[in-house]
Every structure is written in structure tokens, then in C-alpha cells.
C-alpha positions in Angstrom: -15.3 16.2 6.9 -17.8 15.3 9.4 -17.5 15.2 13.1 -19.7 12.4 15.6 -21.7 14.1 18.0 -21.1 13.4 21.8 -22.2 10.4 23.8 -25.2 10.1 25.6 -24.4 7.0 28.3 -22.0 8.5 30.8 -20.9 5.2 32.5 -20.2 2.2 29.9 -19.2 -0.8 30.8 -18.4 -4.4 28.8 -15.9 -7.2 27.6 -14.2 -7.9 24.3 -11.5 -10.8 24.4 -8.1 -9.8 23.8 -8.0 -12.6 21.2 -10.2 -10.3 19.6 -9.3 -7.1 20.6 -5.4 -6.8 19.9 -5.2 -7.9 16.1 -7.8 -5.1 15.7 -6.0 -2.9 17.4 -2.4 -3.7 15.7 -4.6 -3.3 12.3 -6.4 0.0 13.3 -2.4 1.6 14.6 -1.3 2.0 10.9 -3.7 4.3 10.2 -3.7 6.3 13.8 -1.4 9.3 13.8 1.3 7.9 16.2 2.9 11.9 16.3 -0.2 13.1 17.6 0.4 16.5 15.9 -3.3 16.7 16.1 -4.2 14.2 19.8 -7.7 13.6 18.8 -5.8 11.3 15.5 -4.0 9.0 18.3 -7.5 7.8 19.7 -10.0 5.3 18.1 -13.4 5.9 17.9 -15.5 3.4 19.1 -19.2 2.6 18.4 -21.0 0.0 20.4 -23.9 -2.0 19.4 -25.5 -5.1 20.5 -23.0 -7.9 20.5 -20.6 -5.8 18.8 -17.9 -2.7 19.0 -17.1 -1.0 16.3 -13.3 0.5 16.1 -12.6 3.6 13.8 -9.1 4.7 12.9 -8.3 7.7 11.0 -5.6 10.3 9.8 -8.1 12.6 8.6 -7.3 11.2 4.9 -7.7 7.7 5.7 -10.4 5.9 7.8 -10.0 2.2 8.3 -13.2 0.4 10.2 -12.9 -3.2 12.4 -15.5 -5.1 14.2 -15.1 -6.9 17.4 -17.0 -8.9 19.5 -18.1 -7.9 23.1 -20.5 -8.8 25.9 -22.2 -6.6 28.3 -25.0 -6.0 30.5 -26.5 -2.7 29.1 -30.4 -3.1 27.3 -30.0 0.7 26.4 -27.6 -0.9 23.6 -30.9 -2.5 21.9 -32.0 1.3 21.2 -29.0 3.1 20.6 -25.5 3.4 19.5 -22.8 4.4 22.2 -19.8 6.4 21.0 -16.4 7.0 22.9 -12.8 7.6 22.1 -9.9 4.7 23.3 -6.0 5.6 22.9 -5.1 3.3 20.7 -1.2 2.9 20.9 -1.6 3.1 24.9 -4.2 0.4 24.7 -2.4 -1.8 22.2 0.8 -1.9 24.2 -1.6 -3.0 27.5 -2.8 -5.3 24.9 0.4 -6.9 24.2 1.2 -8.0 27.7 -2.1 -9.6 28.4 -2.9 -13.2 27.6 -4.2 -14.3 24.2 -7.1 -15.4 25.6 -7.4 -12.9 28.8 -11.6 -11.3 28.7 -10.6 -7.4 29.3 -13.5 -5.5 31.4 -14.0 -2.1 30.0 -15.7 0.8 32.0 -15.7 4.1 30.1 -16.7 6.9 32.1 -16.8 10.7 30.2 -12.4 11.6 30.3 -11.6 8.1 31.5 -11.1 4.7 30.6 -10.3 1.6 33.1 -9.1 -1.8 31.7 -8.9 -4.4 34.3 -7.9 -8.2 33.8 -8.1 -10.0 37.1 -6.1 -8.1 39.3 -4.5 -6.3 36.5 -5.6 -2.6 36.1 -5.0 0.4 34.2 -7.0 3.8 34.1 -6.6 5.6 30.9 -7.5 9.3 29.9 -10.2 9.9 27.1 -11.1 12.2 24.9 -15.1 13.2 23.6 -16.2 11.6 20.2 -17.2 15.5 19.1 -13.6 16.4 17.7 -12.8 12.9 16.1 -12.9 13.4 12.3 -14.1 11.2 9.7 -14.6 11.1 6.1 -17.6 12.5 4.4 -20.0 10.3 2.9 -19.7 10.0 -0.8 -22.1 8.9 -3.5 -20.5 6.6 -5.5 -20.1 6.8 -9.4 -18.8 3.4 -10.2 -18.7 0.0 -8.4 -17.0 -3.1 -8.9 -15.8 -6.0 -7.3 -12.4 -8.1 -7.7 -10.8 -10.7 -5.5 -8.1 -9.8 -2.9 -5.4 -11.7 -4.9 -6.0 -10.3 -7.7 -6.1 -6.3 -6.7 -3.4 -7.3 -4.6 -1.4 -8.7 -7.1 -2.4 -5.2 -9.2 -1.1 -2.8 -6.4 2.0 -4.7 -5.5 3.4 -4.9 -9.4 2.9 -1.0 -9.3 3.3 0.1 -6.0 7.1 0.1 -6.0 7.6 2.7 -8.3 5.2 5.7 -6.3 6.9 8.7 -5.5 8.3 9.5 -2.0 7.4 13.7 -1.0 7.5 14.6 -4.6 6.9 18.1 -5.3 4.5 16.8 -7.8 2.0 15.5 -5.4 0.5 13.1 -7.6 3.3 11.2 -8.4 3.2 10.7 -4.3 0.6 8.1 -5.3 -0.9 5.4 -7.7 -3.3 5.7 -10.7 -6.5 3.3 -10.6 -7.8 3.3 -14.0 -10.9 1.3 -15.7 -11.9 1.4 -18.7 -14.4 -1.3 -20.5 -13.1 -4.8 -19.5 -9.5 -3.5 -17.9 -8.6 -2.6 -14.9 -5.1 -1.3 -14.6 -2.8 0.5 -11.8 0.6 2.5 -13.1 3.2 4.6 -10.7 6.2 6.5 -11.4 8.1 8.7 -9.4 9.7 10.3 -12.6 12.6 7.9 -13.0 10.8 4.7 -13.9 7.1 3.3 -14.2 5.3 0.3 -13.6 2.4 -0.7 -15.1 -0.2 -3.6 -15.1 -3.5 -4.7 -16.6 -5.7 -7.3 -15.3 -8.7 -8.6 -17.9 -12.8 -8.1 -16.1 -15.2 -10.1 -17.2 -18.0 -7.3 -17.0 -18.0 -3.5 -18.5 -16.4 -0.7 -16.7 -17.3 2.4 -16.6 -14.3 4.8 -18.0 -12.7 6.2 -14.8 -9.4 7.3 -13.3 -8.6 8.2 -10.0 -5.4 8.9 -8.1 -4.8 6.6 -4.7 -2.4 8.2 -1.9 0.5 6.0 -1.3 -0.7 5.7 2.4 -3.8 4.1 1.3 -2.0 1.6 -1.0 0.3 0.4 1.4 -2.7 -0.2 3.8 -4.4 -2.1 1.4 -0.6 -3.8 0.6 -0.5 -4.8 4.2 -3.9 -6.2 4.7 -5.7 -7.5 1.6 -5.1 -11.9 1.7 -4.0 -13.4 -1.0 -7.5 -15.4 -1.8 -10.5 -15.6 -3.9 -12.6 -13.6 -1.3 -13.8 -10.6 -3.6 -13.3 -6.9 -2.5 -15.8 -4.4 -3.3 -14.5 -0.7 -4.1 -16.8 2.3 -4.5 -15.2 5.2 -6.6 -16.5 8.9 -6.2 -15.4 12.1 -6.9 -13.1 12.9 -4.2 -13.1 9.4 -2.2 -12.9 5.8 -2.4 -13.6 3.1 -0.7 -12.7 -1.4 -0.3 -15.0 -3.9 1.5 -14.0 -7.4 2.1 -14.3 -9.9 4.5 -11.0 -8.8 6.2 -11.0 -5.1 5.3 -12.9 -1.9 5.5 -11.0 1.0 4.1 -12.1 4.5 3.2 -9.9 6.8 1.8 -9.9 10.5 0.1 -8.1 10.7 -3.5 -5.2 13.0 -4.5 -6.0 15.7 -6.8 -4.6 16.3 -9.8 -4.1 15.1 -13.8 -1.5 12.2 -13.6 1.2 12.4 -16.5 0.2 10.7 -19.8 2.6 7.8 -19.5 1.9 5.3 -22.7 4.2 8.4 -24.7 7.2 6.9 -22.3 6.9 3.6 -23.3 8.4 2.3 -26.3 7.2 0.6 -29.3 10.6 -0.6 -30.9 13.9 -1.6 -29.8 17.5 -1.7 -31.7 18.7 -3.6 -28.9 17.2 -6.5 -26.9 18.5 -8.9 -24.4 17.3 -12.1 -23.0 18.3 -12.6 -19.2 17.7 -15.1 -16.5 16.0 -13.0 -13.7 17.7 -15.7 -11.2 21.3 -14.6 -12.2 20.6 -10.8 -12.7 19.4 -10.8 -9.1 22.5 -12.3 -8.2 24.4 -10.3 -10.1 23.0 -6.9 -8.6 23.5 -7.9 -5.7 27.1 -8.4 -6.1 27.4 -5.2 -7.7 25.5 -3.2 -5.2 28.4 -4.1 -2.6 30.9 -1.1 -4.7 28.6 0.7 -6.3 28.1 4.7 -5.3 26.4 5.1 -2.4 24.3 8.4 -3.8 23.5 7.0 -7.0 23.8 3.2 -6.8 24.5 3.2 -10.5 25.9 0.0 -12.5 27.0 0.1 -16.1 25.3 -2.7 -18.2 27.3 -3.1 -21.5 25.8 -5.1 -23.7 27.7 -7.3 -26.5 27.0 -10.3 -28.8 26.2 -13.2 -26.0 27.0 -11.3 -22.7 26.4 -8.9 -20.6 29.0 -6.9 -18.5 28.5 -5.4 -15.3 30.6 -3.2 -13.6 30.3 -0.8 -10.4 32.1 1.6 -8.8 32.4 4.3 -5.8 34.0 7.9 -5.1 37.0 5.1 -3.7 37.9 4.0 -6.5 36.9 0.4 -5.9 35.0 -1.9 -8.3 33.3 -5.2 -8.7 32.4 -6.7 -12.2 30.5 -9.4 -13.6 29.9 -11.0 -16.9 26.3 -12.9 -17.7 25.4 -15.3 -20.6 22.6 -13.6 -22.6 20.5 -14.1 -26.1 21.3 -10.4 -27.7 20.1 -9.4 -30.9 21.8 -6.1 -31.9 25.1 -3.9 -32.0 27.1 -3.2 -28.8 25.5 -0.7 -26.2 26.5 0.6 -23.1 23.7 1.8 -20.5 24.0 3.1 -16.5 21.0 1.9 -14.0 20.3 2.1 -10.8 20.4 -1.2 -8.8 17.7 -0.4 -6.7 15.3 0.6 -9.0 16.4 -2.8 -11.4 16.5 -5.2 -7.9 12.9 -3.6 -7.2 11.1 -4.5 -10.5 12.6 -7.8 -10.5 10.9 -9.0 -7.2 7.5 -8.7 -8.8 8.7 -10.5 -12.2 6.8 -13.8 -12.0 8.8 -15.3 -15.2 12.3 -17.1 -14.9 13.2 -15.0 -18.0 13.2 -11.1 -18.4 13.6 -9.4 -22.1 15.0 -5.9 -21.9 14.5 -3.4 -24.6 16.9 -0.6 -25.2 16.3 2.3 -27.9 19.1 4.1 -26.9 21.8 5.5 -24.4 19.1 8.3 -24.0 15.8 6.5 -23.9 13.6 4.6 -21.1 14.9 0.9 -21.0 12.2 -1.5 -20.9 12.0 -4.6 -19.3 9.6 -7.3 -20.1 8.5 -10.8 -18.7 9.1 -13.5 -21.3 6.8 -15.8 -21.7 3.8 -14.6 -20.0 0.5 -13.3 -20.9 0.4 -10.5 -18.0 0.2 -7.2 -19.7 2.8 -5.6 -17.6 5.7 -2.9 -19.0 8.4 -1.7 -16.7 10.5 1.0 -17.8 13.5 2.7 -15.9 15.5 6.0 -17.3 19.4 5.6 -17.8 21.9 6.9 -15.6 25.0 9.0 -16.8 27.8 7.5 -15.1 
């Protein structure tokens, strides 16, 4: 980890346009440490070039990067960079009750910072640049390039089944894996897996890297759903995504992630075809009754319908009964809702198959229909 050295320009003074200066800053908070376990991580670092000022989040893990716009009256700017700290919750909530379109004067003098709009002013305390960490640079050891939608599209059919504070730290995370014309992302937290291929037109190299959840739900929350291409740089221990709205370093989570393809299945003795529309429904209902701890539903599966029942340590119930195609001999499975309900949001078809082996094995549910190369699989309750 590297640390910035101290600034040089004692007095600073300029103007950025809160039009400008608050979506950066709302962007830049889900990366600072809002605990401030560590106070230096509740601060932005800020770098300040000719017409520009460049704002730095970072956790110590993660290091997000925005550019805004200023004005000022300082030549030194034309031969060097000025750096400073701003706290960035403090400053986004000043930021918040100031016109759209208010021009915020900024001096920044050594410990202090003072805003003023019009009358308006506040006087903030700073911290030096020297203790603000960021990520070490990395060399990169493959490259590639996809559009937002579709790495978005990647992270969000996966990203539901992470881990949350597993023991097994890299379950806490997602797997990023290329090999030759594939790109695919997979998560499981043990209990059920996700996993999705997307087709690239040029060779990959053959790599695989591990992707903290924090960093996938930053990139969740700010990737667009367009044709604008990102560009990610993987290295040994880091990684990082350029795009026209994005600039996102991150470190990578240690570790051998679990050979999944020996969960999936190959063959089924039972399969059922469901409308996704009336499943949803259907869980929802169940939900209501179901146990609050395990949130289980049985799923009892017969020659054209499917059975649904729920329960709680109450004693009440709700069941439901669904038209299916079903090609097999009766079976009777647990689930848990939430895991079902969560996998179905990302289902894109109006029809879902799902594969049972047996009472024992992963269930596997599959979009009908469609030419993703996507497998979800969830384990069976014993209820």
C-alpha cells in the first residue's frame, strides 16, 4: 500500500459546481469508511489539476476515482499537482442542502477547509494527504474490454448467491473466470450457486480471480446498462474497471474457490416445467406462514401439478397448487423461498425447467427457451 506525500501549496483556493460536485460525492460515500474505525478512510483525497479535481475514495481494499470540474485562479496548477484531504460525509450532507446549480468557493488551508455559497459558510477540519492509503500499482497480466450491460448483466445473474461473513472467506465474494472465448462469473455461499457465461469475440487468456463482494456491489450500483465498453486490468493481487462513468480499483481475495461444475448435474429423474410469473406468485404467498428461521416450503411434485405448502413453529399453513408439464414419478423436495424468489428475479424467460435427481441432491433450475448458458442450483431443505 502506498501512501501520497504532503502538499506543497499551503493556501488553495477554487470552485467546482455543486451540480458537479454532489453526484461525485454521493458516488465516492460507498466506498468511504462511514465508521471511521480508521478517520483518515472518512476523508477523500483530492488532487487538483488545471481545470480539473480529482476525488479519491478508499477503504484500504477498494479505491474508487471521480473527476470534477473546477475553476480557479492559481498558475502554480500549470506545473504541479495539489493534494488535500475533504470529509466526505460532512461535505456531502453541506452538499445536499445547497442548490443544484449553487458555484461552491473552496479555500483549503493545511487542518482546514471553508465552503462558502453566498452568505452561506462552513469551516471544516482536515487531515494531511500523508496517511491517506491507496492501492499499490499493479502490472497487469490480462486485459479486456466488455460493455457495461453486458458485465453488468454477468455480475447481477451471480451476485445473489455470494456469501455474507463466511468463515470461508472466499465464498465472501465472486469468481471472475476467462478462458479462450468465455468469460464467466459463479458465487455460492455453500447452499446454492449461480453461474453464467457470456461468449467474447477475441481469445482470453486462461485466468481466475476472486472479486470481494464490496467491489461487486460497487460495480452493481454504478456500471449503466449501455454499449459503452469497460476496460478491466487483472493482476496478481488487484484489479481494476475503466469506463466512461467508472473508475474502480480493487484488491482480490485470496484463496482456491471450490470446484463447482462437480455440483451441477448432468441428469435428472424428475423435471418440471413452470411459469416463473406464477411461481413468483406463489412464493410469495407461501412466504406469509412459512418458518421464520428457515423460510422453507415443501414442493411436491406429481403428474401435472405442483403442491406447495408452508408452515411455522404456530402451527399455521398456507398451500397452493400450480399447473405444470412433469415428466417423472412423484417427489417431494423442501426449499428455501428466499433463495428460490432470488434466482427468479434474474430469470429473463417466462418459463423455468427444474431438474431434480433426488430428495438429497442440488435442484437445478433452468431458463427454457434461451440460449444464455446460465445453471442455478439450490440444496434441499429437510423439513
Amino acid at each position: 500500500m502506498t501512501t501520497a506525500t504532503a502538499p506543497t501549496q499551503t493556501s488553495i483556493r477554487f470552485q467546482v459546481n455543486n451540480a458537479e460536485l454532489n453526484p461525485a460525492l454521493r458516488r465516492l460515500s460507498g466506498i468511504v469508511d462511514h465508521a471511521q474505525v480508521i478517520q483518515i478512510l472518512g476523508f477523500v483525497k483530492c488532487v487538483l489539476s488545471n481545470d480539473s479535481m480529482l476525488m479519491i475514495a478508499s477503504n484500504s481494499e477498494i479505491e474508487m476515482h471521480v473527476r470534477v470540474a473546477i475553476s480557479h485562479d492559481m498558475p502554480s496548477l500549470d506545473e504541479q499537482e495539489i493534494e488535500f484531504t475533504l470529509p466526505c460525509k460532512k461535505l456531502l450532507d453541506i452538499s445536499r442542502t445547497l442548490p443544484n446549480n449553487a458555484s461552491i468557493a473552496v479555500e483549503q488551508n493545511q487542518n482546514w477547509t471553508s465552503i462558502r455559497v453566498g452568505k452561506t459558510a462552513f469551516k471544516l477540519a482536515s487531515l494531511g494527504v500523508e496517511g491517506f492509503p491507496q492501492l499499490d500499482p499493479f502490472t497487469p497480466e490480462a486485459k479486456f474490454a466488455i460493455t457495461e450491460a453486458e458485465f453488468l448483466w454477468l455480475l447481477r445473474r451471480s451476485a445473489f448467491a455470494m456469501a455474507h461473513q463466511d468463515v470461508r472467506f472466499f465464498l465472501n465474494g465472486l469468481l471472475l473466470k476467462l478462458a479462450k472465448q468465455h468469460i464467466e462469473t459463479a458465487a455460492t455461499d455453500g447452499h446454492r450457486l449461480a453461474k453464467n457465461v457470456l461468449s467474447y469475440a477475441e481469445s482470453l487468456p486462461e485466468r481466475q480471480c476472486i472479486l470481494p463482494k464490496k467491489t461487486v456491489q460497487e460495480l452493481c450500483k454504478h456500471l449503466q446498462e449501455s454499449d459503452s465498453l469497460v476496460h478491466i486490468s487483472l493482476g496478481k493481487q488487484h484489479i481494476s474497471f475503466i469506463s466512461e462513468s467508472l473508475e474502480l480499483y480493487s484488491n482480490l481475495i485470496e484463496g482456491d474457490y471450490p470446484d463447482y461444475e462437480k455440483l451441477l448435474p448432468r441428469e435428472f429423474a424428475h423435471r418440471a416445467v413452470i411459469d416463473v410469473a406464477l411461481l413468483k406468485s406463489s412464493l410469495q404467498r407461501m412466504i406469509t406462514l412459512a418458518n421464520e428461521k428457515y423460510h422453507g416450503a415443501s414442493l411436491n411434485f406429481s403428474d401435472s401439478k405442483l403442491t406447495l405448502s408452508a408452515n411455522n413453529i404456530n402451527h399455521e399453513e398456507a398451500n397452493d397448487e400450480l399447473n405444470i408439464v412433469y415428466t417423472g414419478e412423484p417427489v417431494k423436495v423442501g426449499l428455501n423461498i428466499h433463495y428460490v424468489q432470488e434466482l427468479l428475479q434474474v430469470v429473463e424467460t417466462e418459463t423455468i425447467e427444474i431438474g431434480i435427481v433426488n430428495t438429497e441432491k442440488s435442484i437445478t433450475f433452468t431458463e427454457l427457451d434461451s440460449s444464455n448458458q446460465s445453471q442455478f442450483i439450490v440444496m434441499p431443505l429437510t423439513l
